[in-house]
C-alpha positions in Angstrom: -2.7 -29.6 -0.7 -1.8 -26.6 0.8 -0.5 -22.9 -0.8 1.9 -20.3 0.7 1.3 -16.7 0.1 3.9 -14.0 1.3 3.2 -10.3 0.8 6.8 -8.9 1.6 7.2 -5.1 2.0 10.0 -3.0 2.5 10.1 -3.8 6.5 8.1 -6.7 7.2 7.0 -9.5 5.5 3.7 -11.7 6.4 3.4 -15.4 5.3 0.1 -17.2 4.7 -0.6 -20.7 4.7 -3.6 -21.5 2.9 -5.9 -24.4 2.4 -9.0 -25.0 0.4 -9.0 -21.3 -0.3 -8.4 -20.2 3.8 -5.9 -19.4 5.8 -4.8 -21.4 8.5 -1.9 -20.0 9.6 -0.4 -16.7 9.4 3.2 -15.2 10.5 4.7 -12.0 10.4 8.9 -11.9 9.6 10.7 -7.8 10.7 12.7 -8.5 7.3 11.8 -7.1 3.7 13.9 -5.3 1.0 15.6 -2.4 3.4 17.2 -4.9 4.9 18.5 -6.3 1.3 19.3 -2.7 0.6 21.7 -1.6 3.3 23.1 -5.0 3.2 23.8 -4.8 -0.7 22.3 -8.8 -1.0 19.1 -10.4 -1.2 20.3 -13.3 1.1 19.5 -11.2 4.2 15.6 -11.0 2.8 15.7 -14.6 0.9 17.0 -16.4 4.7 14.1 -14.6 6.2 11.2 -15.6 4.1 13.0 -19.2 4.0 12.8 -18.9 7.8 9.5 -18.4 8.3 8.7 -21.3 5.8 10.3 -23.7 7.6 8.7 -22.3 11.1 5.0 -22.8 9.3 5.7 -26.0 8.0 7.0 -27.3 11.4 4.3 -25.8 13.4 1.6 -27.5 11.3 3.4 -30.3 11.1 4.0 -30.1 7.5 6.9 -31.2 4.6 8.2 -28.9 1.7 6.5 -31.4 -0.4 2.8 -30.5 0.8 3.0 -26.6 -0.6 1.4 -27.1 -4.2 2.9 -23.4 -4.8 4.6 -20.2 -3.3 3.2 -17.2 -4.5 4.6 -13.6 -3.1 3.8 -9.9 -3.9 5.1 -6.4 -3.0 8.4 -5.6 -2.8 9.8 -8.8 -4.3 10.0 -7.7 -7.5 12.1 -4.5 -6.9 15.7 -4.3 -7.5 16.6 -5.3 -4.1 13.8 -8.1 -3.9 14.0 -11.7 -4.8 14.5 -10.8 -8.2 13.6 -8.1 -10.2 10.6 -7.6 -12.2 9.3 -5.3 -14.7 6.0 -3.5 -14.0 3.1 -4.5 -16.4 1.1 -0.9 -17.6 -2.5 -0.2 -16.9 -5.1 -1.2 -17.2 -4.9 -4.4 -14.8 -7.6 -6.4 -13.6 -7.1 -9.8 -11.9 -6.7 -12.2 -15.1 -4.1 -9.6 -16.7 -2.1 -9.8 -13.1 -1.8 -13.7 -13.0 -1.3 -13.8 -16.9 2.3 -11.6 -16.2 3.1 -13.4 -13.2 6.8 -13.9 -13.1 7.5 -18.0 -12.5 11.6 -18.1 -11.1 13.1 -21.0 -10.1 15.2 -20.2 -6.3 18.0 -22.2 -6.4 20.0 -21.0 -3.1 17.3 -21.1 -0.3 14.2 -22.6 -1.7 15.2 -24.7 -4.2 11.5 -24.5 -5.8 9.8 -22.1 -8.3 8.3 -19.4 -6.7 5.2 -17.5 -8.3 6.1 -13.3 -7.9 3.0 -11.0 -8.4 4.2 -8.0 -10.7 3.9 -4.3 -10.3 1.9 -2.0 -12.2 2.7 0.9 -13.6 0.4 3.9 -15.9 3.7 3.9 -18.4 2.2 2.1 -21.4 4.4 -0.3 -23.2 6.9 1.2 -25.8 6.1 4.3 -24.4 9.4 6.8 -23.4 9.2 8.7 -20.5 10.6 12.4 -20.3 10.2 15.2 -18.6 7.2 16.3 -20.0 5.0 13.6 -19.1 6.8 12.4 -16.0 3.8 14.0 -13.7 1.6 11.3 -15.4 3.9 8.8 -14.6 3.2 6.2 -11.2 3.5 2.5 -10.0 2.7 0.8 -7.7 4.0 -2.8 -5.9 1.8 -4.5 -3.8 -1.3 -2.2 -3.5 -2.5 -3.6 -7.2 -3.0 -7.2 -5.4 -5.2 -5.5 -2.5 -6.8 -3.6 -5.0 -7.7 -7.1 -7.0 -8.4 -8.4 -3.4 -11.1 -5.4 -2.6 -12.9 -6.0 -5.7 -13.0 -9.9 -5.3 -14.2 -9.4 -1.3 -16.9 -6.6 -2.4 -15.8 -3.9 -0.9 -15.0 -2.3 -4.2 -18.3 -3.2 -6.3 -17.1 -4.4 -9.5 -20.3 -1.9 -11.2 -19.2 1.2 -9.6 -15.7 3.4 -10.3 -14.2 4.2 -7.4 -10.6 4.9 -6.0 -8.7 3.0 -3.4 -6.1 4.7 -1.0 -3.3 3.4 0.3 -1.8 5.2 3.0 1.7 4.2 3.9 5.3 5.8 3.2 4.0 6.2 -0.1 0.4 7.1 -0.4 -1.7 6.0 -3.9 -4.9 6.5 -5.3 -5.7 3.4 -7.8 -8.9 4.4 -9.7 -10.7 1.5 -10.3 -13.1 1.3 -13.5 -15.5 -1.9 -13.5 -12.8 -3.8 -11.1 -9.8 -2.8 -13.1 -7.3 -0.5 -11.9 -7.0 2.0 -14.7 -5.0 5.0 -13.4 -2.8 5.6 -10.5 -1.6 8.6 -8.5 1.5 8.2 -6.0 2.4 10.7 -3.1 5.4 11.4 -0.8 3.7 11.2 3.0 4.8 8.6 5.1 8.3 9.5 4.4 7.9 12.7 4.8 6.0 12.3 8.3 9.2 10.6 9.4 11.9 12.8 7.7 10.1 16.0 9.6 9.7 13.6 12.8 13.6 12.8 13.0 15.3 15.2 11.3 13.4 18.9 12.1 12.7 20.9 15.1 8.8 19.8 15.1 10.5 15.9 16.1 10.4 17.3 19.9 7.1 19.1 19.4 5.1 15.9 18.5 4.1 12.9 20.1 5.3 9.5 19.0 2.2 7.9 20.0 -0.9 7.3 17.1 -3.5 9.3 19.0 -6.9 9.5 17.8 -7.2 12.3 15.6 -9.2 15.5 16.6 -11.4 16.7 13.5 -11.0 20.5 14.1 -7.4 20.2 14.3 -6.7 18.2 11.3 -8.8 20.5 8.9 -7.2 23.9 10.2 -3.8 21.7 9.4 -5.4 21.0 5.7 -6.6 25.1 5.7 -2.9 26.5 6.8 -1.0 24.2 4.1 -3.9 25.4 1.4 -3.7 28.8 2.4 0.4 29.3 3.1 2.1 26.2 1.4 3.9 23.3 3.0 7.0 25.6 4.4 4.8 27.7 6.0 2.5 25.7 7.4 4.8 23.5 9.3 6.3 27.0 10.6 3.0 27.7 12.0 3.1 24.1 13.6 6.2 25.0 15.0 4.8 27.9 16.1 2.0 26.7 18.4 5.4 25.6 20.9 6.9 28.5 20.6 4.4 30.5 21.3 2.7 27.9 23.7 -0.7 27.8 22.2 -1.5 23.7 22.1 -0.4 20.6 23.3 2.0 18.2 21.1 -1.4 16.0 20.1 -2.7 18.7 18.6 0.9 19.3 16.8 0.0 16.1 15.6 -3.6 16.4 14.2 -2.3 19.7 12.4 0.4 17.9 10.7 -1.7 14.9 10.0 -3.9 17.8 7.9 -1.1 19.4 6.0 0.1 15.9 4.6 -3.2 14.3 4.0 -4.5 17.9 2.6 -1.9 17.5 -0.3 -3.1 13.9 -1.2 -6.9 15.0 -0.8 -6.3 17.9 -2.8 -4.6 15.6 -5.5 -7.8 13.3 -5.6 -9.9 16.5 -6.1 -7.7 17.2 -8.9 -8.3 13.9 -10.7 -12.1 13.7 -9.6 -12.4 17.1 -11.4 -10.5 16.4 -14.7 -9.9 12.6 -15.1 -11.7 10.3 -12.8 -15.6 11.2 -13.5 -17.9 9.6 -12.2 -16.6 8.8 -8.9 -18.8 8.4 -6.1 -17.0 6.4 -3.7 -13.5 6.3 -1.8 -11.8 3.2 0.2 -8.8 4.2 2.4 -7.4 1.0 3.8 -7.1 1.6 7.8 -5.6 -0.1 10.7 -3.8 3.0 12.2 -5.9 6.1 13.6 -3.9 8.5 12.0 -5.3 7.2 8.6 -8.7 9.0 9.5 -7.0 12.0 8.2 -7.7 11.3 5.1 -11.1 10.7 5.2 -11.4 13.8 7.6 -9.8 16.3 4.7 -11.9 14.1 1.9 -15.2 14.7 3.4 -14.6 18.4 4.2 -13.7 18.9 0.4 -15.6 16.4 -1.7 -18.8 16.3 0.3 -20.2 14.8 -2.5 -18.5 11.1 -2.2 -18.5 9.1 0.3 -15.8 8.1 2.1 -15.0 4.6 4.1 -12.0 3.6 6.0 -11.8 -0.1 5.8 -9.9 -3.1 7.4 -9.8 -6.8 6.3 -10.5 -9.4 9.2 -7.9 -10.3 11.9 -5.1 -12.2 10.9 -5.8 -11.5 7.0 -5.4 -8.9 4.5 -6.7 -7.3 1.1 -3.7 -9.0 -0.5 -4.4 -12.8 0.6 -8.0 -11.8 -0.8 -6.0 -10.8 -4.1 -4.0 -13.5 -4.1 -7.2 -15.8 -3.6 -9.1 -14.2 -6.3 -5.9 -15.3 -8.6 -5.9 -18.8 -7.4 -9.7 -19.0 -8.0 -8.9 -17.7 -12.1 -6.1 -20.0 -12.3 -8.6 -23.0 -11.1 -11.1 -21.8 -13.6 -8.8 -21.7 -16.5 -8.2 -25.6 -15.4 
């Protein structure tokens, strides 16, 4: 028998068909809960993911009646997902994830059940949330499944705390305690790369292309926002056109420092007061300008060592998490 696993984010949405515990066959859908959003119904999302179904099961030749079970993660569970799903509080390890899977029935496209991999939040349960402790507040969907996956593949040893990071619109830091994720830390970047890309001045002064990212550059960017604040700093980006000092690329490696720096710094933070003991940092890559975190990490934490990884071609840290849940499932008979 074969599984389907989606992992469906807020743009795209990649589809897995598994068998015997490997993918076979992979597709990537340009739909995911914006879409859902700005049309004000799920359908838009729900017609996608249905649409890539069917296209996998044709091009392997394959009936509904061959998928044992549908399992999806990520944005799913939001408010403009599939349905939405309350986050389940820290600390979550791999059997605590598939115990508070949410098991709905899909009546208009898929007409099956369909297996959705909850959230996590640090809110514990019963716990009300106010302003006083809303700076210890963060959640996550999507990043606990890769985090369950980079335990299961070893690249986070299951002996060792460490922290994962996440780049992406919203950047997060999952500490990880003995292959649980025990606290997280979210962070405003991506977003606001591409609010400051579109909507400011510095837009025209940058280049749209993801360059590889010039180590000098990116730790005077980190330096400018430490020293002067973020307002400054991206005046001083600004600046370099004005007063004609550097090419756009360089624009870029600054401002890749400022918005890493304030992440970085964040870590630090935790490292210093929370997260002791932590010797070892996994950024999830793909994109060069992702080495901008590991840049500012290693210029101010020395101390711990810092990888940029990537899963193999045509796979990703969340199939890994979803076939780490499969394998506890089969073990629990």
């Amino acid at each position: 028998m074969y599984q389907i696993y989606i992992d469906s984010g807020t743009s795209n949405s990649k589809l897995y068909l598994v068998k015997d515990t490997q993918s076979v066959d992979t597709i990537i859908a340009n739909v995911g809960t914006k879409d859902s959003a700005i049309s004000g119904s799920n359908d838009v999302l729900l017609s996608g993911l249905k649409e890539i179904y069917n296209h996998v099961l044709d091009k392997n030749g394959l009936k509904d009646c061959d998928i044992e079970s549908i399992w999806l993660s990520g944005m799913v569970t939001n408010p403009f997902g599939i349905i939405e799903v309350a986050h389940i509080s820290t600390p979550v390890d791999g059997k605590k994830l598939l115990e508070h899977r949410y098991v709905h029935f899909e009546e208009k496209y898929f007409h099956r059940y369909l297996n959705l991999i909850p959230g996590v939040k640090t809110a514990q349960p019963g716990q009300i949330v106010t302003m006083e402790n809303i700076d210890k507040m963060n959640n996550v969907r999507g990043e606990e499944i890769e985090a369950i996956g980079m335990v299961a593949s070893g690249v986070i040893p299951r002996e060792e705390d460490c922290v994962m990071i996440s780049p992406g619109s919203h950047t997060h830091l999952l500490y990880i305690k003995n292959g649980t994720i025990t606290d997280i830390v979210s962070n405003f970047t991506g977003e606001l790369n591409y609010a400051i890309k579109k909507d400011t001045i510095l837009g025209g002064e940058l280049t749209n292309e993801d360059i590889v990212l010039t180590k000098e550059y990116v730790i005077q960017g980190y330096n400018m926002v430490k020293t002067y604040g973020l307002a400054r700093a991206l005046y001083i980006i600004h600046a370099t056109k004005v007063f004609d000092v550097c090419e756009n690329e360089i624009r870029n490696c600054l401002l890749s420092g400022v918005i890493a720096g304030g992440v970085m710094d964040m870590l630090k933070y935790k490292l210093d007061r929370d997260w002791n003991g932590v010797k070892k940092v996994v950024i999830i890559g793909g994109k060069n300008y992702i080495e901008g975190y590991k840049i500012v990490g290693q210029y101010i934490l020395p101390e711990v060592d810092m990888d940029v990884v990537s899963s193999k071609a045509g796979e990703s840290y969340g199939l890994y998490g979803y076939l780490e849940l499969a394998r506890i499932l089969k073990m629990q008979g």
